[in-house]
Steps between C-alpha positions, in 0.01 A plus 500: 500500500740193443851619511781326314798382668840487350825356670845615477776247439541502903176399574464260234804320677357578839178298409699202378704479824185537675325198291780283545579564869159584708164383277344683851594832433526418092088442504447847742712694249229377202223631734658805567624571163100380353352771786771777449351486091186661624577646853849594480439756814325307765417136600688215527854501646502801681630737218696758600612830325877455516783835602850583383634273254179388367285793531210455295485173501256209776618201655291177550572259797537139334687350804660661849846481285346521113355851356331568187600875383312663210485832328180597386463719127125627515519639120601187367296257699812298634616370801881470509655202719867615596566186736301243663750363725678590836458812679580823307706537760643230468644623138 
């Protein structure tokens, strides 16, 4: 099943910054985003079931400082992207 993904504003700008300020981690985040469209549980970037805050939703390493963090909506067949830069943590 091929999951689509949808952005929110802060991602979108997240992505951007990303593309104009590290094309390293820019061209992981495309893999990671093209894998999390049909695996969004398991494989590349050690996902991770996140706590708290962000219960229900999986972080993605893209970097040691950069973080991909998604919600995923099994009904509608969509993979959310909340940020896809810095740490959560880091928020």
């Amino acid at each position: 099943m091929i999951y689509k993904i949808s952005f929110t504003e802060r991602a979108v700008s997240d992505v951007l910054f990303l593309k104009k300020t590290n094309l390293a981690a820019y061209t992981k985040l495309q893999a990671l985003l093209l894998d999390i469209q049909e695996h969004p549980y398991i494989e590349l970037g050690k996902p991770e079931r996140m706590k708290h805050d962000y219960a229900g939703c999986y972080s993605r390493h893209i970097t040691v400082k950069h973080r991909i963090v998604y919600k995923v909506f099994e009904e509608a067949v969509e993979v959310l992207v909340i940020s896809a830069c810095k740490h959560y943590k880091d928020k």
